[in-house]
N, CA, C and O atoms as a GROMACS GRO file, in nm:
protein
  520
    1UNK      N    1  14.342  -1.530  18.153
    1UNK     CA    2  14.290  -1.490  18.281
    1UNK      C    3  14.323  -1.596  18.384
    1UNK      O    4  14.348  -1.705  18.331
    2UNK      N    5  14.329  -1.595  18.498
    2UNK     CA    6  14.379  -1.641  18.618
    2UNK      C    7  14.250  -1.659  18.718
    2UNK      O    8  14.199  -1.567  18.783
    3UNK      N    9  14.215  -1.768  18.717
    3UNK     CA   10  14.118  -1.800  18.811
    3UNK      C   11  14.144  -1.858  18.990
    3UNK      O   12  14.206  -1.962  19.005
    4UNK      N   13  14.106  -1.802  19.080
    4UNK     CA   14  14.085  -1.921  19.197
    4UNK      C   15  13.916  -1.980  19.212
    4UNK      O   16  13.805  -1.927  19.214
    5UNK      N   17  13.953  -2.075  19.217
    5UNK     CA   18  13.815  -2.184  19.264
    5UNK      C   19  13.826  -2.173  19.384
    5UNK      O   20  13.925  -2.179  19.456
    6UNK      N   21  13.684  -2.149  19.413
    6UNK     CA   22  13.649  -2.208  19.580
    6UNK      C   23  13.492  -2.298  19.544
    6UNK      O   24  13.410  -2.271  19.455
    7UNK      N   25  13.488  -2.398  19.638
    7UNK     CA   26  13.432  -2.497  19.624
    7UNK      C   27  13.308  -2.500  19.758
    7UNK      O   28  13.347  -2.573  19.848
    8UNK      N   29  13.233  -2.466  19.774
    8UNK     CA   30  13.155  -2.443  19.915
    8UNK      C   31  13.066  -2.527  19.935
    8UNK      O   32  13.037  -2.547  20.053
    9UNK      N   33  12.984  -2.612  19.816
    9UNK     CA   34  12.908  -2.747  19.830
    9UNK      C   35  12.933  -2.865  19.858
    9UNK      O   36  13.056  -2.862  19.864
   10UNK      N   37  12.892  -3.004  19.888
   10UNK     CA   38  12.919  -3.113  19.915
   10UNK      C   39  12.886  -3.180  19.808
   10UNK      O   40  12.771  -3.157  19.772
   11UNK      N   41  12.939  -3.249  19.749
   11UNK     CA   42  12.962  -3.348  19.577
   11UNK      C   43  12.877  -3.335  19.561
   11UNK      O   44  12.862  -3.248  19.475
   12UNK      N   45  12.759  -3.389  19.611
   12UNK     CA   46  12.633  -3.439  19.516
   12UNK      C   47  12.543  -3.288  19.493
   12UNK      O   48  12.437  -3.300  19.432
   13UNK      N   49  12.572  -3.189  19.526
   13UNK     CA   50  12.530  -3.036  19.487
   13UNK      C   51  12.519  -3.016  19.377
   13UNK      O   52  12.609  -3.079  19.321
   14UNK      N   53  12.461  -2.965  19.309
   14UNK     CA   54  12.507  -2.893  19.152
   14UNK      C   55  12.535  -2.802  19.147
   14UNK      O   56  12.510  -2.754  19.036
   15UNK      N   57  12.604  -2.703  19.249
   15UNK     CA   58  12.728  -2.597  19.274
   15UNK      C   59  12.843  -2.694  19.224
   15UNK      O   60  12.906  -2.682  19.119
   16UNK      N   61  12.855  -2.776  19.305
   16UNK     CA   62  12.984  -2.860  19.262
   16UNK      C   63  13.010  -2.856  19.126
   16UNK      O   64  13.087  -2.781  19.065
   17UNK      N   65  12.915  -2.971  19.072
   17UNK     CA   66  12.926  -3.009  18.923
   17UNK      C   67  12.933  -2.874  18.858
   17UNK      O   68  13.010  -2.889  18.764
   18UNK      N   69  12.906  -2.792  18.860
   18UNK     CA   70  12.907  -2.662  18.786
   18UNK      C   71  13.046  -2.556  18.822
   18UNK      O   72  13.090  -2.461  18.758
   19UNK      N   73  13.084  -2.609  18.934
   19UNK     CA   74  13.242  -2.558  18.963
   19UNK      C   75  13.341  -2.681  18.865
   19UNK      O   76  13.440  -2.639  18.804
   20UNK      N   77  13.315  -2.784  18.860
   20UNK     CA   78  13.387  -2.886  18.807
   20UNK      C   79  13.417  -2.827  18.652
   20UNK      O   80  13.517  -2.783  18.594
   21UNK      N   81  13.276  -2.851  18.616
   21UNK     CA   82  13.260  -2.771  18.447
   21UNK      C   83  13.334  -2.620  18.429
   21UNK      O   84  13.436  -2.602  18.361
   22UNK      N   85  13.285  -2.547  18.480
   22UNK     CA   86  13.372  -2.439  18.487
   22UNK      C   87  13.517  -2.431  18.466
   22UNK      O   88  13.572  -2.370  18.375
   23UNK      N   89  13.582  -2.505  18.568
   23UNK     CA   90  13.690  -2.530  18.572
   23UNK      C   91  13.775  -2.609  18.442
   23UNK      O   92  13.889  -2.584  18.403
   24UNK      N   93  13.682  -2.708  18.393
   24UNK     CA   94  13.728  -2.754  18.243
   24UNK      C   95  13.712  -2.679  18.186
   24UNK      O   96  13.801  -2.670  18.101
   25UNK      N   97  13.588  -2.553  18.174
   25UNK     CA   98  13.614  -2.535  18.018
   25UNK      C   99  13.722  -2.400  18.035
   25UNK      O  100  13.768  -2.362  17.927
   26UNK      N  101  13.760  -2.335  18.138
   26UNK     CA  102  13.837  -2.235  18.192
   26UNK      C  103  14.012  -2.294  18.119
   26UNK      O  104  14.102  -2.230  18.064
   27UNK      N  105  14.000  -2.422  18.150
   27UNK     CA  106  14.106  -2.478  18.164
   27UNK      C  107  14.146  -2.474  17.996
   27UNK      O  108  14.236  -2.419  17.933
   28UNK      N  109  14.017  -2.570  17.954
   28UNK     CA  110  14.045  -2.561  17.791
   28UNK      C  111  14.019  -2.447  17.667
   28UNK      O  112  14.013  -2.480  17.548
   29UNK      N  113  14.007  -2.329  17.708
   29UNK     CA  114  14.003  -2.203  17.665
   29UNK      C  115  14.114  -2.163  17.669
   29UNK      O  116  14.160  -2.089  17.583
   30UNK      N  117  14.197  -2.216  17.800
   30UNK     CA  118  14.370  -2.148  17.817
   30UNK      C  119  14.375  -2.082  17.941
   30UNK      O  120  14.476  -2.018  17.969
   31UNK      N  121  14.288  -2.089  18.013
   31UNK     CA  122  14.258  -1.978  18.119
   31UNK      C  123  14.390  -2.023  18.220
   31UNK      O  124  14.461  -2.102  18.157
   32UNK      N  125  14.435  -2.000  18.335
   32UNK     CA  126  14.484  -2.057  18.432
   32UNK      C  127  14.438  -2.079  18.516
   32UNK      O  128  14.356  -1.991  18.542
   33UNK      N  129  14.443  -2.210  18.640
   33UNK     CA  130  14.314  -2.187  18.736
   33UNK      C  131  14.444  -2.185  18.884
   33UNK      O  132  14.482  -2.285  18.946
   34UNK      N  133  14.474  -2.091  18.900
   34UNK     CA  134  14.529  -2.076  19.030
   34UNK      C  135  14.544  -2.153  19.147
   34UNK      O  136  14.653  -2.177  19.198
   35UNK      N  137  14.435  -2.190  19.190
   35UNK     CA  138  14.402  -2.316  19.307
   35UNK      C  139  14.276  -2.346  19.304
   35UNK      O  140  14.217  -2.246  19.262
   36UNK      N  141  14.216  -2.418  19.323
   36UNK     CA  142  14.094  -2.466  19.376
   36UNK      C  143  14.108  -2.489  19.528
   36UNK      O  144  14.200  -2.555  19.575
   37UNK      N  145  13.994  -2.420  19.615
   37UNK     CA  146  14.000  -2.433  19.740
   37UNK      C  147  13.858  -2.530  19.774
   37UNK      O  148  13.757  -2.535  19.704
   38UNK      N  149  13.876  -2.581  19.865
   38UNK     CA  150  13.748  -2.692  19.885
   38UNK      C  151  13.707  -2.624  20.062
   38UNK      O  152  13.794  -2.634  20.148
   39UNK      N  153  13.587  -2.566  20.093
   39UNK     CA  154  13.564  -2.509  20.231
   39UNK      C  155  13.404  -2.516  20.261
   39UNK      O  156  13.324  -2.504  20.168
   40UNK      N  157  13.369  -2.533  20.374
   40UNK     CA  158  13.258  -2.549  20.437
   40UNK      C  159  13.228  -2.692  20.372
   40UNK      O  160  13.323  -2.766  20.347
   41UNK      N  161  13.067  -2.740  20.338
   41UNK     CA  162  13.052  -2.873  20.312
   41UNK      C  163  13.106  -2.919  20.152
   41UNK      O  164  13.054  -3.004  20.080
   42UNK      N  165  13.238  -2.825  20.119
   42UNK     CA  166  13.303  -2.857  20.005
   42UNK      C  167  13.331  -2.925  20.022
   42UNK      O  168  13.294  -3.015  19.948
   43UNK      N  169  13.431  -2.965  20.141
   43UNK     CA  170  13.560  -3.054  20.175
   43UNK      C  171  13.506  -3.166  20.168
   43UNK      O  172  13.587  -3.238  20.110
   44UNK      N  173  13.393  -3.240  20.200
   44UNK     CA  174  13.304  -3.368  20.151
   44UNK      C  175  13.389  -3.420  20.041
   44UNK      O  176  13.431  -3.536  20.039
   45UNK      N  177  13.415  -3.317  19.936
   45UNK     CA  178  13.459  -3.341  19.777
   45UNK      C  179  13.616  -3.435  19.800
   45UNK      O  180  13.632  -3.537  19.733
   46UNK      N  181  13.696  -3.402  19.874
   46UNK     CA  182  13.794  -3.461  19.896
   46UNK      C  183  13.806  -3.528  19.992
   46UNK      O  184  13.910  -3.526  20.057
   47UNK      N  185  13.678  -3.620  20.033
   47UNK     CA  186  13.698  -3.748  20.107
   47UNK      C  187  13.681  -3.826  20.052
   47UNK      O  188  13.591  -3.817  19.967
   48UNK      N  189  13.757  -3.949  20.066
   48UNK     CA  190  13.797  -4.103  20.053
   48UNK      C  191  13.676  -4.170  20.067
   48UNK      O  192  13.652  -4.272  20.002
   49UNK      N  193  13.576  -4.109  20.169
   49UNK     CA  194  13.462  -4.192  20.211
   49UNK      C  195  13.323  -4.199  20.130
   49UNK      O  196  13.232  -4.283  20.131
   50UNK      N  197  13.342  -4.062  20.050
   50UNK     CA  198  13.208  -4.030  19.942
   50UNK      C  199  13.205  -4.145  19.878
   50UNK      O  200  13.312  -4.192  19.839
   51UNK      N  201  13.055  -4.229  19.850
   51UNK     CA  202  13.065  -4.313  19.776
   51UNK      C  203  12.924  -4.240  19.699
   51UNK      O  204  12.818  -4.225  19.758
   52UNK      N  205  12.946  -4.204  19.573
   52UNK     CA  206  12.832  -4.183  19.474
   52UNK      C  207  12.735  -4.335  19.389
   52UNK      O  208  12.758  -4.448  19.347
   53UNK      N  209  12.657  -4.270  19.399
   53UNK     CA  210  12.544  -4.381  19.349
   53UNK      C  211  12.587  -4.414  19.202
   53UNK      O  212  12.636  -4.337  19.120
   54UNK      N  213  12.555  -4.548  19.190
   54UNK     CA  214  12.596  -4.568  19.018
   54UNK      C  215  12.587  -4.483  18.940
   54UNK      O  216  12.679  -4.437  18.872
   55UNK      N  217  12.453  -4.447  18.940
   55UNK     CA  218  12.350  -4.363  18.822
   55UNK      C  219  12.455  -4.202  18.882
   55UNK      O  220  12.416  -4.123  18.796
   56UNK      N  221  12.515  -4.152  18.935
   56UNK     CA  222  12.546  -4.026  18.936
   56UNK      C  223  12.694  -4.018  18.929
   56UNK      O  224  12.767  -4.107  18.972
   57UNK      N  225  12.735  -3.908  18.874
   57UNK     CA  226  12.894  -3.896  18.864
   57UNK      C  227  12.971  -3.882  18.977
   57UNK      O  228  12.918  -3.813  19.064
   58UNK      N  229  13.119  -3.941  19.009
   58UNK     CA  230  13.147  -3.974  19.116
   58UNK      C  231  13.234  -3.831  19.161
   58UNK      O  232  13.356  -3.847  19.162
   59UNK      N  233  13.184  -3.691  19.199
   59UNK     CA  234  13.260  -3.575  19.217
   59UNK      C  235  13.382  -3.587  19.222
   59UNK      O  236  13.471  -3.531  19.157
   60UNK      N  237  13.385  -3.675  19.315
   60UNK     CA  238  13.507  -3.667  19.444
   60UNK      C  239  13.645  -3.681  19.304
   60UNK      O  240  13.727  -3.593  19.278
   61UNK      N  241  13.632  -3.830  19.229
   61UNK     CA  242  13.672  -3.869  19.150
   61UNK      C  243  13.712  -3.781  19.069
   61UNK      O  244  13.833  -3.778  19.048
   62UNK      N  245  13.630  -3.691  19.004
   62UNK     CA  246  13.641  -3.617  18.913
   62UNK      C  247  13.683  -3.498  18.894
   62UNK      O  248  13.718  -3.438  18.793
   63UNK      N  249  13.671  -3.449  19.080
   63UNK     CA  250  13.785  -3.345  19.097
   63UNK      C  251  13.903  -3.431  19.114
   63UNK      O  252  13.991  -3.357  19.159
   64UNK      N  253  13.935  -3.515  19.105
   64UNK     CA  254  14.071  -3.569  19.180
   64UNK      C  255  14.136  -3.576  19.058
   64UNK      O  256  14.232  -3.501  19.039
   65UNK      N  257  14.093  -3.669  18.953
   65UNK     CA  258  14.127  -3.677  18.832
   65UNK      C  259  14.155  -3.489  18.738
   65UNK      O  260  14.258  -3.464  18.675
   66UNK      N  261  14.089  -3.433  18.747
   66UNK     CA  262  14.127  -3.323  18.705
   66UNK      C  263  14.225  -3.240  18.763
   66UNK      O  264  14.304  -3.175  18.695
   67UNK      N  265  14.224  -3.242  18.902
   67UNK     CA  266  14.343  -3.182  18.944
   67UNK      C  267  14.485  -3.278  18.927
   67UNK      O  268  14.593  -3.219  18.915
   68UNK      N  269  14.482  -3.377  18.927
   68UNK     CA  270  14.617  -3.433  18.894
   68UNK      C  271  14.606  -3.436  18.742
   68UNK      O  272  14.719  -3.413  18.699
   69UNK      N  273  14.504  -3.458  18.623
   69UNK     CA  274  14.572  -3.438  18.498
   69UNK      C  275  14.671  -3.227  18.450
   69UNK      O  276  14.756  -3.175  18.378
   70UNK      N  277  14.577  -3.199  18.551
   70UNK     CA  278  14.641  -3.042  18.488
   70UNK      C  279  14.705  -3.023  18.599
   70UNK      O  280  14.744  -2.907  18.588
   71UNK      N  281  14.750  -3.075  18.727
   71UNK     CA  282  14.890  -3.056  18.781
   71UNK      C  283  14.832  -2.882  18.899
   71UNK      O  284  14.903  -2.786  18.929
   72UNK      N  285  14.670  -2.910  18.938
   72UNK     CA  286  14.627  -2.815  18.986
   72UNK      C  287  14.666  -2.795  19.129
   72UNK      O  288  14.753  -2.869  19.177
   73UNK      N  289  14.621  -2.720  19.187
   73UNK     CA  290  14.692  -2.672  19.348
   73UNK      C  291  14.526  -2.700  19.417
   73UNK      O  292  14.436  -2.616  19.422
   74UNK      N  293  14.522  -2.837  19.464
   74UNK     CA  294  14.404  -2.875  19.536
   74UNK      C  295  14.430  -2.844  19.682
   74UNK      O  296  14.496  -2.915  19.757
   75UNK      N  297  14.376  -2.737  19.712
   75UNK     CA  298  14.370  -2.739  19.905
   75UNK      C  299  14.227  -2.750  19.985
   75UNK      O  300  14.129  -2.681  19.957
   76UNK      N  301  14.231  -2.815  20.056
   76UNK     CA  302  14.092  -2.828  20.152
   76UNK      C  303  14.092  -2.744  20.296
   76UNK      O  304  14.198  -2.731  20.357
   77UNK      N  305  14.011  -2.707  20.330
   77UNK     CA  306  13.998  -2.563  20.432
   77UNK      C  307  14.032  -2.670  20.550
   77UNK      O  308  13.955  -2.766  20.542
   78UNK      N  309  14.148  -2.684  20.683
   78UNK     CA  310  14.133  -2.808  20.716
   78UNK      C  311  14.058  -2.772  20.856
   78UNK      O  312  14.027  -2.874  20.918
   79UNK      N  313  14.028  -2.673  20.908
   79UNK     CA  314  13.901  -2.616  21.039
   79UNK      C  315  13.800  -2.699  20.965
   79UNK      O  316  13.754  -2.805  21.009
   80UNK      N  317  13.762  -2.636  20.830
   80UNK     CA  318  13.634  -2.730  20.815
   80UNK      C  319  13.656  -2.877  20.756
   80UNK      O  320  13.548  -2.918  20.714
   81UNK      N  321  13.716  -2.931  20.746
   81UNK     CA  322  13.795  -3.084  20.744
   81UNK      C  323  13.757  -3.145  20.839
   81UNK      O  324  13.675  -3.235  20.852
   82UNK      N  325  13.862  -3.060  20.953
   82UNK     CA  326  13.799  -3.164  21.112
   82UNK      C  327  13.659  -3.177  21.136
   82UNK      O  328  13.587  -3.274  21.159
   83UNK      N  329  13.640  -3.054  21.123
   83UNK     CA  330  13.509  -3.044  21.166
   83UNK      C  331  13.388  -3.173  21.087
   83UNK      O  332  13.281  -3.210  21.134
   84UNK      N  333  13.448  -3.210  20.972
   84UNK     CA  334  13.365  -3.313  20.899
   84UNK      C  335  13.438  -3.441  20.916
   84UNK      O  336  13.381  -3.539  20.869
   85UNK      N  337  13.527  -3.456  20.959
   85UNK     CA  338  13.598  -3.569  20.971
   85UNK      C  339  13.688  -3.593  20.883
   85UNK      O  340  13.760  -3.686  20.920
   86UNK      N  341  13.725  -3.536  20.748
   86UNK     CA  342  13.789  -3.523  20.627
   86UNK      C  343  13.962  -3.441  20.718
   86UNK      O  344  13.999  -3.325  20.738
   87UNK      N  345  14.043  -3.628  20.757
   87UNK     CA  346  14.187  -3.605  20.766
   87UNK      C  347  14.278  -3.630  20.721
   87UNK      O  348  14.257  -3.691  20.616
   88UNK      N  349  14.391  -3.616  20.745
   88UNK     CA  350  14.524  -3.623  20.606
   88UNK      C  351  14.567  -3.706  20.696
   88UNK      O  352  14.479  -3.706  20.782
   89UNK      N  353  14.663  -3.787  20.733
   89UNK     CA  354  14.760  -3.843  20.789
   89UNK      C  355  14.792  -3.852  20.926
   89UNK      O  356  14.780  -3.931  21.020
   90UNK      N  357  14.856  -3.695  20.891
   90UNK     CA  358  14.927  -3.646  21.007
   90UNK      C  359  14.782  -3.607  21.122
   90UNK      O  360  14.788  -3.653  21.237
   91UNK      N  361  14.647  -3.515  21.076
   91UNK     CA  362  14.554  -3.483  21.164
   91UNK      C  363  14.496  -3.634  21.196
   91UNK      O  364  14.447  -3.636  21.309
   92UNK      N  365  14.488  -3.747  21.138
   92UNK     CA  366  14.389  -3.885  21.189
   92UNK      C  367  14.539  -3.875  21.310
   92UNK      O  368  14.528  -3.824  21.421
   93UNK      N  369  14.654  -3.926  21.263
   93UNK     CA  370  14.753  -3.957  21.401
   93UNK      C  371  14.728  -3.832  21.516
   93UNK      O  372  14.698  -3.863  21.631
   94UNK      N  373  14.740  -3.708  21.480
   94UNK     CA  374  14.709  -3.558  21.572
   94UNK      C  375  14.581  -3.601  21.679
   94UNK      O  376  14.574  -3.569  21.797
   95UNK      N  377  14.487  -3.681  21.603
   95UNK     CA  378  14.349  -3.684  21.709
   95UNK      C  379  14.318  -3.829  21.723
   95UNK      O  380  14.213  -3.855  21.781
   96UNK      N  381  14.388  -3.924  21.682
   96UNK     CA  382  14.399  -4.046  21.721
   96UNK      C  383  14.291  -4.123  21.662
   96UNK      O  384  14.202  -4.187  21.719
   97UNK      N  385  14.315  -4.103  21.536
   97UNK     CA  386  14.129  -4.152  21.458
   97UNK      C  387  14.198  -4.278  21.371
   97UNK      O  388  14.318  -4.299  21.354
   98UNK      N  389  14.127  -4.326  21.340
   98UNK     CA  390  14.184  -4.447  21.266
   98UNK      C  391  14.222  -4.432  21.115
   98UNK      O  392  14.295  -4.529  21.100
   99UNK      N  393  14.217  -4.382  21.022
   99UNK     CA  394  14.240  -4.368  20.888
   99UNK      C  395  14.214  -4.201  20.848
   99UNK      O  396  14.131  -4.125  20.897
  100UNK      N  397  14.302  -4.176  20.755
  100UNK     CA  398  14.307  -4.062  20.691
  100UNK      C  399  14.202  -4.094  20.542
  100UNK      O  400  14.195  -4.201  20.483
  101UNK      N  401  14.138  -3.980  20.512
  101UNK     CA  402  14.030  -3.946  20.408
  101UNK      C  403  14.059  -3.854  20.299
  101UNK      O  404  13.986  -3.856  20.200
  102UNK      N  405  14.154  -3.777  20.304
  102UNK     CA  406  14.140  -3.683  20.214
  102UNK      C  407  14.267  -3.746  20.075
  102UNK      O  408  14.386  -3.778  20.082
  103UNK      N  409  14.182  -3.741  19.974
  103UNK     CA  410  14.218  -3.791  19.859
  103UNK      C  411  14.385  -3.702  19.821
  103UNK      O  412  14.435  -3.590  19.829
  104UNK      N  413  14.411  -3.811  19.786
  104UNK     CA  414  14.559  -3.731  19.662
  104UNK      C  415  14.557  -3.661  19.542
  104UNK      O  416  14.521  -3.712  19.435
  105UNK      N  417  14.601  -3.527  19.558
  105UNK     CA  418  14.701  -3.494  19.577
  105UNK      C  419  14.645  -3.388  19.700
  105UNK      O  420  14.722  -3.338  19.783
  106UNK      N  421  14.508  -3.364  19.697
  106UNK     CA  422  14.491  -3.249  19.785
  106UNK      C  423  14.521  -3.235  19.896
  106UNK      O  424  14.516  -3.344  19.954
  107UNK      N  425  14.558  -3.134  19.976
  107UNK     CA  426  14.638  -3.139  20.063
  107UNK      C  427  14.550  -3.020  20.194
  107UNK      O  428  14.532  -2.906  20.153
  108UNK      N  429  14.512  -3.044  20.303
  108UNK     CA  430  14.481  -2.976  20.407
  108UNK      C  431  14.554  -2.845  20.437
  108UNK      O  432  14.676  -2.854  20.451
  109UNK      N  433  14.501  -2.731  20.448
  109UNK     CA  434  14.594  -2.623  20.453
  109UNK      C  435  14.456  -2.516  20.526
  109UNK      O  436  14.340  -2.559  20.520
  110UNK      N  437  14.486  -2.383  20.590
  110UNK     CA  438  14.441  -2.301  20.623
  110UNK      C  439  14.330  -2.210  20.556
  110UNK      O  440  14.273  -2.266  20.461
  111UNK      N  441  14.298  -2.118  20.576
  111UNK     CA  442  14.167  -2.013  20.508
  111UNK      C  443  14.248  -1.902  20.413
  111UNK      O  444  14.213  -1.836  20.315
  112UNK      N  445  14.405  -1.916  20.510
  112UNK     CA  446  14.507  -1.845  20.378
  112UNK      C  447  14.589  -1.835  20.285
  112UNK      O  448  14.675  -1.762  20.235
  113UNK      N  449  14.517  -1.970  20.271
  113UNK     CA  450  14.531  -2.030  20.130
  113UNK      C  451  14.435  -2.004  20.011
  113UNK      O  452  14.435  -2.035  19.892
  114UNK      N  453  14.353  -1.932  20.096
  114UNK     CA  454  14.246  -1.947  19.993
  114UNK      C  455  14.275  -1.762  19.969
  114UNK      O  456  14.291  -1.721  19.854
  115UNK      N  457  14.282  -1.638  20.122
  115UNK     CA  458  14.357  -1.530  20.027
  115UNK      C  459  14.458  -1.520  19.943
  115UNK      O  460  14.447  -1.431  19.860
  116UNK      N  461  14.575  -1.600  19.940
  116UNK     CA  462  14.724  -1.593  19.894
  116UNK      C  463  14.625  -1.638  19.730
  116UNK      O  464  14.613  -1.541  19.655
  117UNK      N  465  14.575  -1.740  19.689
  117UNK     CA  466  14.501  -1.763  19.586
  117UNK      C  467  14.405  -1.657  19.514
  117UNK      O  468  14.379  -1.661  19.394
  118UNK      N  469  14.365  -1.579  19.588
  118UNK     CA  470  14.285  -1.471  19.557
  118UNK      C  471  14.365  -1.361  19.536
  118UNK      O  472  14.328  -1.291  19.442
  119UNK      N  473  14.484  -1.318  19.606
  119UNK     CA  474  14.536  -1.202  19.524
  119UNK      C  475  14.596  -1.269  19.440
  119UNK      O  476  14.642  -1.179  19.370
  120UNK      N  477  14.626  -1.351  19.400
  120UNK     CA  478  14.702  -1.404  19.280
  120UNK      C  479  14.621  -1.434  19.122
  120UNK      O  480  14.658  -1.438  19.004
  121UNK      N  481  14.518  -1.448  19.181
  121UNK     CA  482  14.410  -1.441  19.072
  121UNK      C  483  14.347  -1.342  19.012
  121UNK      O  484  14.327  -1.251  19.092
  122UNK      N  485  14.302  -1.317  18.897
  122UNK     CA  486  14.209  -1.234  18.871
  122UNK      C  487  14.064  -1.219  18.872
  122UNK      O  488  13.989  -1.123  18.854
  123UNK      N  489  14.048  -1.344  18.898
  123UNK     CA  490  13.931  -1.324  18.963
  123UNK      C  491  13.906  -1.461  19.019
  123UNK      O  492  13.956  -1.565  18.976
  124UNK      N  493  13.811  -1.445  19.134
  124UNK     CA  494  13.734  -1.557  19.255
  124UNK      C  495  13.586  -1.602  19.188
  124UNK      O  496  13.501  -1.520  19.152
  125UNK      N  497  13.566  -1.783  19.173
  125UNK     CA  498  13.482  -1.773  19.130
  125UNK      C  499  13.437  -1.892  19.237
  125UNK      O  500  13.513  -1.986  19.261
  126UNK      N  501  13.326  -1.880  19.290
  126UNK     CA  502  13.279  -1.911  19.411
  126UNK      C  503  13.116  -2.032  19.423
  126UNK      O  504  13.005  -1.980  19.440
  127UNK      N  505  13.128  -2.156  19.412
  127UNK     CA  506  13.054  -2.214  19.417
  127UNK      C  507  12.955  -2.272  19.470
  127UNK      O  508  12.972  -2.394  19.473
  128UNK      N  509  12.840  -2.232  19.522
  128UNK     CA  510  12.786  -2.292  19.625
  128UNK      C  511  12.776  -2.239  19.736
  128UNK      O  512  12.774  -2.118  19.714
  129UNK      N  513  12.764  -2.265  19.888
  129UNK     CA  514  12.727  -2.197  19.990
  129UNK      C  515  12.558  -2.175  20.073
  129UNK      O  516  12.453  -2.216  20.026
  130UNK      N  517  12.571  -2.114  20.180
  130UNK     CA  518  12.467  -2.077  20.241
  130UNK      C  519  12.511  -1.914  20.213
  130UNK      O  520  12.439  -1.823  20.255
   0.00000   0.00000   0.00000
């Protein structure tokens, strides 16, 4: 089966952690996971700036590490990026901010990224939210 992730909480959520898990055991069943999309106070997940408390697991980290061991398609919604301050490069130079935030490999991209992921999948599994 063919999954897309979407990610709608901010790390320290337990939407998150439970999209994270998901995603491993999806992964180690054989499943495929299409993309993971990071949107609304997801995108938190792929900033540079999250610093997690000792005592708690470091999300950010742990999506990062999982998407580069399985070679996943990490995109962050980048409307809601700016909007949190979570920039790549090119948007900190675009608005003249001092440092870029969004972790490697994930990459800033549009809302249609997250349909093109969804018809490609068989199914949307959706974490978190209002």
């Amino acid at each position: 089966m063919k999954f897309a992730i979407a990610v709608f909480s901010p790390p320290h959520a337990p939407a998150t952690r439970r999209a994270l898990r998901f995603t491993e055991a999806a992964l180690a069943a054989g499943h495929e996971i299409v993309r993971v999309f990071f949107y609304q106070d997801g995108v938190h997940t792929a900033s540079s700036n999250v610093v997690a408390p000792q005592d708690e697991t470091d999300m950010a980290a742990a999506w990062q590490a999982l998407i580069v061991a399985h070679k996943l398609d990490g995109v962050v919604c980048i409307a809601a990026a700016l909007r949190r301050g979570t920039l790549n490069l090119e948007e900190a130079a675009r608005w003249e901010r001092p440092a870029a935030t969004v972790l490697p490999p994930l990459e800033l991209s549009g809302l249609g990224q997250l349909h093109e992921a969804v018809q490609a999948a068989d199914r949307l599994m959706c974490f978190g939210g209002d």
